[in-house]
C-alpha positions, 0 to 999 in steps of 0.5 A, a space after each residue: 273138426 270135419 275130415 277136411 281139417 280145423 274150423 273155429 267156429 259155434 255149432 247152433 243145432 235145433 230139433 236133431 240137426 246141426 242148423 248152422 255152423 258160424 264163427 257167431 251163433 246168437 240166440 238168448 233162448 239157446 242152451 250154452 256148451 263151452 268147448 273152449 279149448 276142446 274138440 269138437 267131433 262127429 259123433 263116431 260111426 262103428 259099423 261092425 259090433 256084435 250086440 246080443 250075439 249068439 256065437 253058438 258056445 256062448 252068448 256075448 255078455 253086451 245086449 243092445 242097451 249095455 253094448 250101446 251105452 259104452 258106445 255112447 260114454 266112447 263117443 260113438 253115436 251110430 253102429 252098425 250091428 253084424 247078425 248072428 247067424 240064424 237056424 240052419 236053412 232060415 230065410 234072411 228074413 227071421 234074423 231081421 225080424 229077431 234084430 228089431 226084437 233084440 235092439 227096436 226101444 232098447 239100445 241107446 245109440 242109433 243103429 242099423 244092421 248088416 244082414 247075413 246070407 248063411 245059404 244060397 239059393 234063388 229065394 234067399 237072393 230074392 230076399 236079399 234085395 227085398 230087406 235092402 228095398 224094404 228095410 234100408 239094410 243096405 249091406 250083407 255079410 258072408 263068411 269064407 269060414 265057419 258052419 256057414 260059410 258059403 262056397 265059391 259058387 255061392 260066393 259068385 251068385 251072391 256076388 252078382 245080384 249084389 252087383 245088379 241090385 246096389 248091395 254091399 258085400 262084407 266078408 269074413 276073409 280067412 281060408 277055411 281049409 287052412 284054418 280046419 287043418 291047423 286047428 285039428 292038427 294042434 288038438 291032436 297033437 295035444 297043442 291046445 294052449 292060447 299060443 296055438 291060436 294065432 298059429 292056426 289062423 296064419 296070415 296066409 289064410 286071411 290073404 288067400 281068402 282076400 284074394 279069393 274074394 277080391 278075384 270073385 267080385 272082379 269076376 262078377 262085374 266088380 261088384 262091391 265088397 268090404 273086407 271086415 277086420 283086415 289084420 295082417 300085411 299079406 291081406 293088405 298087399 292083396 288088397 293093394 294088388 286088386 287097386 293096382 289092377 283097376 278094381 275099384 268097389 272095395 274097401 276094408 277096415 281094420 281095428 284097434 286090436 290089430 293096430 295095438 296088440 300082437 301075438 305075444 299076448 297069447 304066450 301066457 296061458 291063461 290071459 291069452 284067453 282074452 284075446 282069443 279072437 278071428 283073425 287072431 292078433 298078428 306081429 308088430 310088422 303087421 300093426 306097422 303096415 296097418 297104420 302105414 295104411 290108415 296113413 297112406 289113406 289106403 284104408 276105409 275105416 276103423 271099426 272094432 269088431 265089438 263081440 264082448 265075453 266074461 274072462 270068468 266063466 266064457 272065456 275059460 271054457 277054453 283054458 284047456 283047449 283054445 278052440 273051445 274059447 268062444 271067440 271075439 273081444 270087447 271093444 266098442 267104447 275104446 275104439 275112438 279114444 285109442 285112435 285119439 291117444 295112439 294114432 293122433 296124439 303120436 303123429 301115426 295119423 292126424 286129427 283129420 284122418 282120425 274123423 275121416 276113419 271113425 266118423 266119415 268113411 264108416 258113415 259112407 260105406 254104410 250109406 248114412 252119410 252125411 246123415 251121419 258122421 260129418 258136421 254140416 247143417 242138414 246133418 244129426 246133431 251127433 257130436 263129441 266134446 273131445 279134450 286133447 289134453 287130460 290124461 288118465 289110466 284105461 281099465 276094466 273099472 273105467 268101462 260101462 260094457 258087460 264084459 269083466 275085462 278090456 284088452 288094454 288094461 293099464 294103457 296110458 291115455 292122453 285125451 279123454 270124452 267130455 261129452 256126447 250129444 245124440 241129435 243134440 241131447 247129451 247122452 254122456 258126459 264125464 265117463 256116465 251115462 245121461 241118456 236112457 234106455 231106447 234113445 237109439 233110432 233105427 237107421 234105413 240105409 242107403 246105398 255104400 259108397 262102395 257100390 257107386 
């Protein structure tokens, strides 16, 4: 199964790579994989997880080898690893150099990294195309929120090296104004329940800062930016608005959260902790204008934001205060399934658009395509045995992350991983793992789609 629809037909792979595809492949010395019945899919690219981040209250529980192993047993062969942030005043440089430590002869998936600007001035901006050149890390992310977040200023001088030097841009697009005002407001005022959370990240300040960015970028030259986590349909209709106008490098991806859950998860006190997260979830009108997007094609990816805590003790650092929550939510292994079993198994979207959104278009905003996240020959042999029909229960004890909890306990699932193949070895099979520590290579990049 490609994006470009069904084809029947035997995969012959040999040293990593797909050699060709055929409705016979013949070879008395080849290994046998029957998928008879089964689909058969691109290993899945996730290019927004949070492995071994330091959030600053709380360190996720997922380093690069647990985190990566639930990728691998969730059908995702490649992500694409967000860095924390560094010490105040750091080159980008420090965190490259700390993301090879804490992933290089660890993970068990291939992986890459998106770098992080934290403070703008000329010698980080020489730094920023130098790790491109030199590192294959071919994207950066800002926040417009945060301790580190950049001004508009900033914003525009990022922006427009980024433009000149083929870079990508991804943001973290909420108001932080909004956000601060909300937030030190309800504490004050003694609201300091999980209810209050999604109240005081409105979608006003997600669309604001959207707009905001989408305006800078087209300001600077168009230059190519990527809206990370895109959660409400006031985001979306910015969105749309800078399409209409002719803007032409941007894209943004959502994620199974905002397709899948709202805001009334947060009504109980203490279970909402588990969702506490940036943007928070928002209402049903949202998640339906988010898959009416991916429908619409109007979407890039479905990526997951993978940022895993302990319910008990992490997440109840905030059971008296949300905003002492550390925020963020396991995810990486539910992702691809999910799509399977709500998105395509209930017409919201189709088989294809389900390879296109978590395989593909994730591939090509990266600039690992068609390395990556496509079945032609010439590609890695990452692929998915996938079965239609089985059905099963989702929960915690099902799940191979560090995390004591997933967002989607007892949801029923029609579809389920068989296999996984990284460059033709099977690194899953049946809900375990089969693969070892370290089976991951680190991914050089080239330039995003988004850029050209």
């Amino acid at each position: 199964m490609t994006e470009d629809g069904l084809i029947h037909g035997d995969v012959l792979i040999g040293d990593g790579r797909i050699l060709e595809i055929s409705q016979r492949t013949d070879g008395s010395d080849a290994e046998i994989i029957d998928a008879a019945g089964k689909y058969v899919l691109p290993g899945a690219v996730d290019i927004h997880t949070h492995m071994d981040l330091d959030a600053g209250i709380a360190r996720v529980i997922d380093d690069f080898y647990t985190g990566t192993v639930a990728a691998a047993c969730g059908g995702t062969t490649t992500i694409v690893d967000h860095m924390a942030f560094g010490p105040a005043g750091c080159s980008p440089w420090r965190q490259v150099k700390e993301y090879h430590r804490l992933a290089d002869g660890i993970a068990a998936v291939d992986y890459g990294f998106h770098g992080v600007l934290q403070h703008v001035d000329d010698a980080v901006l020489d730094d920023m195309a130098d790790i491109a050149e030199q590192e294959g890390i071919t994207s950066f992310k800002v926040y417009m929120t945060y301790d580190y977040r950049l001004d508009d200023l900033a914003l525009m001088k990022v922006l427009e090296r980024a433009r000149r030097e083929g870079i990508l841009i991804a943001a973290h697009c909420e108001n932080h104004g909004i956000v601060t005002h909300f937030r030190e407001r309800f504490v004050a005022e003694g609201k300091t329940q999980a209810r209050w959370h999604p109240v005081s990240r409105p979608p006003e300040a997600e669309a604001e800062a959207v707009n905001r960015l989408l305006y800078l970028a087209r300001a600077a030259g168009d230059a190519p930016v990527y809206v990370v986590h895109l959660s409400s349909r006031l985001g979306l209709e910015e969105l749309r608005r800078a399409r209409a106008e002719g803007q032409r490098h941007l894209g943004a991806e959502t994620c199974p959260q905002y397709l899948l859950l709202d805001a009334a998860m947060y009504d109980d006190p203490v279970e909402g902790l588990k969702v506490i997260m940036a943007p928070p979830l928002r209402k049903e009108e949202d998640r339906a204008a988010l898959w009416e997007a991916l429908s619409a094609g109007e979407l890039e990816t479905v990526a997951t934001d993978h940022c895993p805590f302990t319910f008990a003790p992490q997440k109840q650092q905030g059971v008296h205060d949300f905003t002492k929550c550390p925020s963020g939510a396991p995810g990486v292994e539910e992702r691809l399934i999910l799509l399977y079993s709500e998105g395509v198994a209930t017409g919201r979207i189709t088989l294809p658009q389900l390879v296109k959104y978590a395989c593909a278009n994730p591939a090509r905003v990266a600039g690992l395509y068609p390395r990556k996240g496509t079945l032609v020959p010439g590609a890695d042999a990452d692929l998915v045995i996938l079965d239609p029909e089985k059905k099963w229960t989702l929960t915690t004890g099902r799940m191979h992350g560090n995390s004591d909890y997933t967002c989607y306990e007892g949801m029923e699932i029609r579809g389920a991983v068989e296999r996984v193949l990284l460059r033709g070895k099977t690194i899953a099979r049946d809900g375990a793992f089969t693969g070892q520590r370290g089976d991951g290579q680190y991914l050089r990049r080239g330039k995003s789609i988004l850029c050209s």
